[in-house]
C-alpha positions in Angstrom: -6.5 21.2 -16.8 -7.1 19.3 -19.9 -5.6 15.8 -20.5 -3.2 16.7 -23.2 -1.7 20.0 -21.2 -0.3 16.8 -18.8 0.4 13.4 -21.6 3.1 12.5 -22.5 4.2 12.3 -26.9 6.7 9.7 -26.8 4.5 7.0 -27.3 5.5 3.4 -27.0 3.2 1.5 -29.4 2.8 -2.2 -31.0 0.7 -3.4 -34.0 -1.8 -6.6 -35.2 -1.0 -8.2 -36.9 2.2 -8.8 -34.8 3.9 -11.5 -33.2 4.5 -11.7 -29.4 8.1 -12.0 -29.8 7.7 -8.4 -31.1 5.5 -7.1 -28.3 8.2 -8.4 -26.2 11.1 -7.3 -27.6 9.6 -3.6 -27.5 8.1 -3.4 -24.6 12.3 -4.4 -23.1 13.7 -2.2 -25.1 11.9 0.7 -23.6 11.3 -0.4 -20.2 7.7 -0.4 -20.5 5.2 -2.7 -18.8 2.5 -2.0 -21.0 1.7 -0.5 -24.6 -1.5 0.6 -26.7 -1.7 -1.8 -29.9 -2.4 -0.2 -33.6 -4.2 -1.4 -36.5 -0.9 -1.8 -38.6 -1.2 1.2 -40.9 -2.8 3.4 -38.9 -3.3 5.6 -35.4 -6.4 3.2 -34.7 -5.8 2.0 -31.0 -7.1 -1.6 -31.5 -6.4 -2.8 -28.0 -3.5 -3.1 -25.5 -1.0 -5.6 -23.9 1.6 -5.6 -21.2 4.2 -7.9 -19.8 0.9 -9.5 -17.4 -1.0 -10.6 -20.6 2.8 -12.2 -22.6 3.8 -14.0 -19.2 0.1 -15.6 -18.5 -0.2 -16.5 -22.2 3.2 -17.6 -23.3 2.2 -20.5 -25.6 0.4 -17.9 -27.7 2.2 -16.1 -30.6 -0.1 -13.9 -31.8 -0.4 -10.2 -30.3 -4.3 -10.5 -31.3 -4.7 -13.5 -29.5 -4.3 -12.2 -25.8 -4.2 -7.8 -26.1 -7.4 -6.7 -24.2 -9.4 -5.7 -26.8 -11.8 -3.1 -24.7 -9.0 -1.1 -23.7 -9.8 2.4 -21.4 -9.1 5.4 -23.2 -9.5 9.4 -22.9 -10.1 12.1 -25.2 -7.2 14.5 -25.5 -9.7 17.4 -24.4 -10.7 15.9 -21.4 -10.6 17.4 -18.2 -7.6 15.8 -16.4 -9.8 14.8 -13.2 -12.1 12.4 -15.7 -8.6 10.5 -16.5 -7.5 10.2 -13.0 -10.7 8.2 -12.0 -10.2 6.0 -14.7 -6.8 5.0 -13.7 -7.6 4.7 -9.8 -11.0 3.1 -10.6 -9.4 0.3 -13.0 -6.1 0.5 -11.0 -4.1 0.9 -14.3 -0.8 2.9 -15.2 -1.5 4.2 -18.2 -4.1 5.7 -20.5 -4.2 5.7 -24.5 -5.1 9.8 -25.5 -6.6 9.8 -28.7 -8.1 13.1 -30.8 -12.0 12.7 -31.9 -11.1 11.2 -35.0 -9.8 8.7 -32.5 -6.2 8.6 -33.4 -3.5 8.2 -30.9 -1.9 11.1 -30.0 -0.6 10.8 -26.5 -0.5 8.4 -23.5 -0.9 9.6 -20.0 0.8 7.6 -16.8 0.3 8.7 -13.0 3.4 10.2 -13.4 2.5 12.8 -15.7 -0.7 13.6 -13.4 1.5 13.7 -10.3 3.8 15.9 -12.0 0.5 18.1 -12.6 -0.8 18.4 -8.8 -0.2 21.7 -7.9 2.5 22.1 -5.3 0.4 24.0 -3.1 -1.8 21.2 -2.7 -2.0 20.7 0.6 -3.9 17.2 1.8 -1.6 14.3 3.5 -0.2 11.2 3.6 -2.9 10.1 6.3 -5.7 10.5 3.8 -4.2 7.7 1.3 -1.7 5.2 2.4 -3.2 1.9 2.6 -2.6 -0.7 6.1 -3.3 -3.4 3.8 0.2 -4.5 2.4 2.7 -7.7 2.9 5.9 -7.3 4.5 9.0 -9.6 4.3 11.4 -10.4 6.9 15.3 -9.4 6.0 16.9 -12.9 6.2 13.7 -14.5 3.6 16.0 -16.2 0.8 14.6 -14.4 -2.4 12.9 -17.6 -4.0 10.4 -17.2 -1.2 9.9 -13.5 -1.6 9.5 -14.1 -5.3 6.7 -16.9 -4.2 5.3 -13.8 -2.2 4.4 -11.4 -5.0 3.4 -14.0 -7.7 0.8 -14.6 -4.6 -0.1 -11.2 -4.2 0.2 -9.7 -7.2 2.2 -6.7 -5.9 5.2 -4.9 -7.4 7.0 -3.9 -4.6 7.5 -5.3 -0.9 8.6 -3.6 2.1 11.3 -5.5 4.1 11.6 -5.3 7.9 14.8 -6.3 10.2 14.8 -8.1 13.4 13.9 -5.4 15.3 10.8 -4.9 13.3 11.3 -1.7 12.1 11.2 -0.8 7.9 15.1 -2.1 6.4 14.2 -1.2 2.6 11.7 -2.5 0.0 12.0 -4.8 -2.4 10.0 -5.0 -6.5 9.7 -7.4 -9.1 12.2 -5.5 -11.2 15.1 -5.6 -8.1 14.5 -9.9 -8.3 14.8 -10.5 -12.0 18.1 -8.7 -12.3 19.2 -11.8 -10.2 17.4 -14.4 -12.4 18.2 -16.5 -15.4 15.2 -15.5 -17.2 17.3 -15.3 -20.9 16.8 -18.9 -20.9 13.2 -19.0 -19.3 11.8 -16.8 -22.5 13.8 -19.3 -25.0 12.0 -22.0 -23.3 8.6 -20.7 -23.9 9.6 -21.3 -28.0 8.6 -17.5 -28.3 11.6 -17.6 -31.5 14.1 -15.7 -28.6 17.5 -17.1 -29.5 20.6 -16.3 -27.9 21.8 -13.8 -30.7 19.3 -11.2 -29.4 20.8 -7.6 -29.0 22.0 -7.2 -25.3 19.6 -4.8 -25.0 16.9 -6.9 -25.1 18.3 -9.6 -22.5 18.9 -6.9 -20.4 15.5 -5.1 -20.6 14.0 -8.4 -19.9 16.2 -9.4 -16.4 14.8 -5.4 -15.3 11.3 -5.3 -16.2 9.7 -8.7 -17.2 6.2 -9.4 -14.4 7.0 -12.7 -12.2 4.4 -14.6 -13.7 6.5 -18.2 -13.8 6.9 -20.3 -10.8 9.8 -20.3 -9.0 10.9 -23.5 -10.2 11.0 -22.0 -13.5 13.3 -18.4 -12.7 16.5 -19.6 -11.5 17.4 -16.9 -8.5 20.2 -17.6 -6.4 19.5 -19.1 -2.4 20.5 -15.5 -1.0 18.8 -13.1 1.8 16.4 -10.2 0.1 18.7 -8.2 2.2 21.4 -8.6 -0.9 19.0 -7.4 -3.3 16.5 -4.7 -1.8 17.2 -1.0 -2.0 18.2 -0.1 1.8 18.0 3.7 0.8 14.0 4.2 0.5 11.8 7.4 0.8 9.7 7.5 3.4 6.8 9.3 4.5 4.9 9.7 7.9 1.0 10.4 7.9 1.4 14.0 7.9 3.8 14.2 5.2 2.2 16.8 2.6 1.3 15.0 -0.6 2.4 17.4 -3.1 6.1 16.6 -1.4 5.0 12.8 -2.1 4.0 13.1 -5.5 7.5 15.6 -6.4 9.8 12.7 -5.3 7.5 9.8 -6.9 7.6 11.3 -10.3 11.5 12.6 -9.8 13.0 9.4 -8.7 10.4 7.1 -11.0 8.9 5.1 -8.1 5.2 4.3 -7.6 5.5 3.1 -3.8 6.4 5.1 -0.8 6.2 2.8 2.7 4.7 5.3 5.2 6.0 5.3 8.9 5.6 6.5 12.7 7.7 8.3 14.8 10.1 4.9 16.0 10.5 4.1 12.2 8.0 1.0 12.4 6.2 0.5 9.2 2.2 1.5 9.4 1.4 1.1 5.6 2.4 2.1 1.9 1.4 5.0 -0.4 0.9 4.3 -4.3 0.9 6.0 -7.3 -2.8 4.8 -7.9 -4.3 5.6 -5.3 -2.9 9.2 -5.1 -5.1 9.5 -8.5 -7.5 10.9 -5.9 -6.1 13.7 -5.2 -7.3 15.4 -9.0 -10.7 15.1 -7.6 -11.0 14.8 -4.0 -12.5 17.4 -1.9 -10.5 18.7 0.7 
């Protein structure tokens, strides 16, 4: 399968010259984490940013001044198998696809190459999860849990409860919908006022990386239990990974914790590394 049989054409893009304030304000109102940049006036992709490169460099107005500038592309007539290494070899989530006059005509997510593995496929769970992943304890007030993936660098936590056993997972996203971060953006002088659309206010509480300290995002002293999602998918090592894949892509999740037989959390199964499977010799 060729890479533009799976992209997707609704394509999410910024442009230098720009203003971060604009990246920003885009990247919330389509719930985004990321975004190929332009050369204004054109279907050049120049570079890229996400919500990692605005939150690291928030003194800096200029889109120019902190895009990566050697971004990873594909060719829209590649096979499908070269763009799945990329992503699980740079551990990225999304791919610019551009034609060979290099325009930008598509942009391709593990989603839309999950959504591509055939549902015959039939490797499992056992062959990707990963053991190397950092639980939280129910009763951890959220300010520490926050702590715990600025650390780490992860988007999503698994939560256990006293009797050790898996009580729901926790991301970035569920956190910030708790957190006063309207007024942390207006402090970074970033021109965010507070007669921005709703929208955007909103799209920033959902989406927004936790790349301030927690001195900095006002959360409330309360339990993770009060904000994880109690109702998770799970899998067990033999689960099939085409049945993985059809509820990842589905239900817009990129982490499924992976279980034994007493419920007891043994690892976590990504999005990224299930890139493997487009390649992988069974």
């Amino acid at each position: 399968m060729k890479v533009q049989d799976a992209m997707s054409t609704d394509i999410i893009v910024g442009y230098v010259p720009g203003t971060v304030h604009d990246a920003l304000r885009t990247l919330a109102k389509h719930n985004v984490s990321g975004m190929p940049i332009l050369k204004k006036d054109t279907k050049q992709v120049v570079g890229v940013i996400t919500r990692s490169d605005i939150f690291r460099n928030a003194d800096e107005e200029q889109i120019a001044l902190i895009m990566s500038t050697e971004p990873h592309v594909v060719y829209h007539d590649q096979e499908l198998e070269e763009a799945a290494r990329l992503l699980l070899t740079h551990r990225i989530h999304g791919l610019p696809v551009v034609n060979q006059k290099k325009d930008i005509v598509g942009i391709l997510s593990p989603a839309d190459i999950l959504k591509a593995l055939p549902d015959e496929y039939d490797d499992i769970v056992e062959n990707y999860f990963t053991h190397n992943l950092v639980p939280v304890y129910i009763d951890n007030p959220i300010t520490i849990v926050m702590e715990i993936i600025n650390i780490t660098n992860e988007t999503a936590l698994p939560v256990l409860d006293e009797d050790r056993k898996l009580a729901g997972i926790v991301s970035e996203g569920d956190l910030f919908k708790l957190s006063h971060i309207k007024e942390s953006v207006s402090q970074t002088n970033m021109g965010m006022g507070g007669d921005e659309d709703e929208w955007t206010w909103e799209g920033i509480r959902d989406t927004v990386r936790l790349y301030y300290a927690t001195t900095t995002v006002d959360l409330p002293d309360v339990p993770v239990s009060q904000v994880m999602i109690s109702n998770v998918f799970k899998a067990f090592r033999t689960t099939p990974i085409s049945e993985v894949a059809r509820k990842m892509y589905k239900n817009k999740i990129s982490h499924i914790p992976v279980v034994n037989e007493q419920d007891r959390l043994i690892g976590m199964v990504n999005d990224i590394d299930l890139m493997a499977c487009m390649f992988k010799k069974c």
